[in-house]
N, C-alpha and C positions, 0 to 999 in steps of 0.2 A: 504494500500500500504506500500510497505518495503522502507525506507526514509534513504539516508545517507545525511550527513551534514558535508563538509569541513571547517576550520578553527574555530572550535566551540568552541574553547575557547576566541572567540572577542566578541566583544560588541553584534555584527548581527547575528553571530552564536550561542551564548548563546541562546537568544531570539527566535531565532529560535529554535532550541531543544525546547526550553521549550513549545514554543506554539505547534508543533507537539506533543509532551507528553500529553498536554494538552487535545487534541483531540482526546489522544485513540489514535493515529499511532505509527508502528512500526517505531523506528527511531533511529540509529546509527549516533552521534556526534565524530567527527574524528577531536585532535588540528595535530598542525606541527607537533609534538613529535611521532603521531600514523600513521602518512602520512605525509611525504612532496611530495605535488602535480609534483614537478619539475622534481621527478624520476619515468621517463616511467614504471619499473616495479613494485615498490611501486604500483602505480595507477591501472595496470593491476591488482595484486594482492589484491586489495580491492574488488574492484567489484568481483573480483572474489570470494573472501569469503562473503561479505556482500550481495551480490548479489540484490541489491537498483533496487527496478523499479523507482528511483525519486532521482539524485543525486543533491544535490544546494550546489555551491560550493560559499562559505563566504570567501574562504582561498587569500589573498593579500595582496600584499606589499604596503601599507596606508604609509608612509612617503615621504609626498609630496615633501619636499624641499629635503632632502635625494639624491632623486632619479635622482637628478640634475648631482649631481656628480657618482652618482649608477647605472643607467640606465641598465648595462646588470643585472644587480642581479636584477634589476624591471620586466626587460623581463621575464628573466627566470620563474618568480612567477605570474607575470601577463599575459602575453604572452601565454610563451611554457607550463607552468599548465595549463591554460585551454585546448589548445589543445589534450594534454595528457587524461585530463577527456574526453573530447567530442569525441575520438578515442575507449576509454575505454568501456565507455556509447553506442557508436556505433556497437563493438563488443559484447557487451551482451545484449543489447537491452532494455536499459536504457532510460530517456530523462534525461535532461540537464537543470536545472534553471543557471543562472550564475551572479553575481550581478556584476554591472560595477557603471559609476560615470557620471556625470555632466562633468568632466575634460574632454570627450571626443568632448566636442566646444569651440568655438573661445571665448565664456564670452560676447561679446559683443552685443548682443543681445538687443532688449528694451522690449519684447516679449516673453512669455513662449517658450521653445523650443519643439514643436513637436516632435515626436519620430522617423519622417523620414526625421529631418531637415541635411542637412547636416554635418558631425563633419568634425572638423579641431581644433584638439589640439596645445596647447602653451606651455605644459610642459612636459618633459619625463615621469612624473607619468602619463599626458595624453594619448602616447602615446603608452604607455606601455597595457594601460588598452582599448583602441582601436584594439591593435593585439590581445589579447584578444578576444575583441568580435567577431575581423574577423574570427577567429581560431572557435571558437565556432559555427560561422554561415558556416561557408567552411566544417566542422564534421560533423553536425548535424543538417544541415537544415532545417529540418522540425520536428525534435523532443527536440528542444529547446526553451528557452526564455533567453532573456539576460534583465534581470530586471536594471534599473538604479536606485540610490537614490544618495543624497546628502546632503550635512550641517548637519550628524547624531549625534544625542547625546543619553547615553541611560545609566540605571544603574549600567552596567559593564565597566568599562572602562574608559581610558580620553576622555573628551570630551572639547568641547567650555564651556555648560550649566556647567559641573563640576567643571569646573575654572572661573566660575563666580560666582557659590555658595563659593567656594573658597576665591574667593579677597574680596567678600563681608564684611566677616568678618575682613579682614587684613587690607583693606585700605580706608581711607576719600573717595576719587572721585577716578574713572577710565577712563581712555580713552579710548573709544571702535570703529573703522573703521566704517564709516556711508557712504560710498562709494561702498560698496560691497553689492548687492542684492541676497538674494536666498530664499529657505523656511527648516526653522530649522525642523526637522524630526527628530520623538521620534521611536529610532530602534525597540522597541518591535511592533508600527504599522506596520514597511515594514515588520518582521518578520511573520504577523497577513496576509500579504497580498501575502510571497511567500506559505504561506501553502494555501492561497485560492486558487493558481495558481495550485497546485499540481494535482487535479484532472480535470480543464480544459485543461492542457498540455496532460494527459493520454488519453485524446477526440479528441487530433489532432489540439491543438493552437499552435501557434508558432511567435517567432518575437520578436519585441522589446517593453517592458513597461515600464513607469517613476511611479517611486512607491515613492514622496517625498508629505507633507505635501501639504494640500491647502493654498492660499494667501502667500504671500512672505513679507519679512521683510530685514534690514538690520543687521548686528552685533550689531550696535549698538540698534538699534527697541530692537531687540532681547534681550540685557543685560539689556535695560529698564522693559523689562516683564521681565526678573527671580528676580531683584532688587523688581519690583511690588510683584509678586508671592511669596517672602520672607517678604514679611511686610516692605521693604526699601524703604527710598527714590528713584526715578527713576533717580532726578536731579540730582544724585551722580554721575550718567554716563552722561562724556562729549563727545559729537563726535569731531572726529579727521577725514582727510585722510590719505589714505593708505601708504601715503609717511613718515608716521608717523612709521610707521615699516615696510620697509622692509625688502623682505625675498629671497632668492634666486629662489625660484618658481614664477612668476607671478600669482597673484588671479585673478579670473573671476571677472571682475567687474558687469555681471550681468549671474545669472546661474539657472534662472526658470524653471522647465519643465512643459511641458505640459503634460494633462493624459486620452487623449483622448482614449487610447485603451482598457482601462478598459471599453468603454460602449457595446463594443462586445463583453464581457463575460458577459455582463449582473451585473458588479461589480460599485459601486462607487468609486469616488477617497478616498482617504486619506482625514481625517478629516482635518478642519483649525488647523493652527500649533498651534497658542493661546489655543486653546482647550486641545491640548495633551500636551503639554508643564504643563498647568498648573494640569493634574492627575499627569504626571510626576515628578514633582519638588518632593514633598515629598518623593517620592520612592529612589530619587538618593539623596535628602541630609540626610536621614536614614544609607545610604550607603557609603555616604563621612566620610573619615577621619576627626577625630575632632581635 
């Protein structure tokens, strides 16, 4: 299948090219500079030359707190780009992967979030990334997937894992939020799992996926295994609450997904995070500035 990939120069989109290469697919990686999603005829004009039976669009405006005071510039990227593709995609007879976020529920949760749990976002990034999804599902209802992940770290890019390999070395003890629940996810997995997706979407799936790590931790859980993972003391990471830094976005204080719909593809979930984390670590502090 002929593959395009939006915003490919991020952490998710890297990953992704790479693992489509990997696999022998034809696969066209498109950053901002080569497409910006937000211009109708830009996007018409790709597909139209690249002519993708498989478009996964990575391309989004990620600056959570930002977006607080940014909100139309979030739309535009989050929002009316997707739209744009899934009108695109609809016109040439494309499907549509789309990746969205955890931000689109309430955080409060005690409970993995199902994939047809209700969303009600708290933050304009949430927001932003919910019209999104509507835009995609209102387009291309039936030859879409709107993939979610969350808490990504991966060896392109900043991440949490990055700046923790980071402080490590710069300081005695850390303080790290132990109030906030999720499952840290090593991008090259979701990357591993929208290409699985690629040829069940061309068979007529469609709908909503949680494509994040198994078992859940907190920030701090989390700083304790990369501290572990580096040969550090773990004790060097003290927990704090959230009140300890805030930030103009409110954080989910609990943001699990559930990943139930992988068993109707006949897919597994995503490995435990402990697991990929610790292949990971070496590959990203190889990659870290020293």
């Amino acid at each position: 299948m002929r593959w395009l990939v939006t915003g490919a120069a991020g952490m998710l989109g890297r990953d992704t090219v790479e693992e489509l290469l990997r696999r022998g697919e034809d696969v066209t990686g498109v950053d901002h500079a080569a497409l910006d999603i937000t211009q109708p005829l830009a996007v018409e004009g790709a597909l139209a030359g690249h002519r993708p039976e498989i478009v996964v669009n990575c391309a989004a405006y990620t600056a959570v707190d930002d977006a607080e005071t940014d909100e139309d510039r979030a739309l535009r990227i989050n929002g009316d780009g997707p739209r744009h593709l899934a009108r695109a995609c609809a016109a040439h007879g494309a499907r549509l992967i789309h990746v969205s976020t955890d931000y689109v529920f309430a955080g409060d949760a005690d409970t993995p979030y199902p994939e047809d749990h209700p969303t009600a976002p708290r933050t304009a990034y949430g927001r932003t990334k919910l019209a999104g999804e509507r835009a995609v599902a209102e387009e291309l209802p039936t030859s879409s997937a709107i993939v979610r992940t969350a808490w990504l770290y991966g060896v392109h890019g900043r991440s949490f894992v990055r700046t923790m390999i980071d402080l490590e070395s710069r300081r005695d003890t850390l303080d790290v939020v132990d109030d906030q629940r999720g499952q840290p996810t090593w991008s090259a997995d979701v990357a591993t799992r929208l290409a699985d997706l690629g040829p069940h979407l061309a068979r007529g799936a469609s709908g909503v996926f949680h494509a994040t790590s198994s078992g859940e931790a907190s920030w701090y859980e989390l700083a304790r295994e990369i501290f572990d993972g580096l040969g550090a003391d773990p004790d060097r990471v003290r927990p704090v609450g959230s009140g300890a830094f805030p930030r103009p976005a409110p954080r989910p204080a609990y943001s699990a997904l559930d990943h139930g719909r992988w068993q109707e593809l006949g897919l597994p979930p995503l490995r435990d995070w402990r697991a990929a984390l610790h292949e990971a670590l070496p590959l990203i502090r190889k990659e870290s500035p020293s």
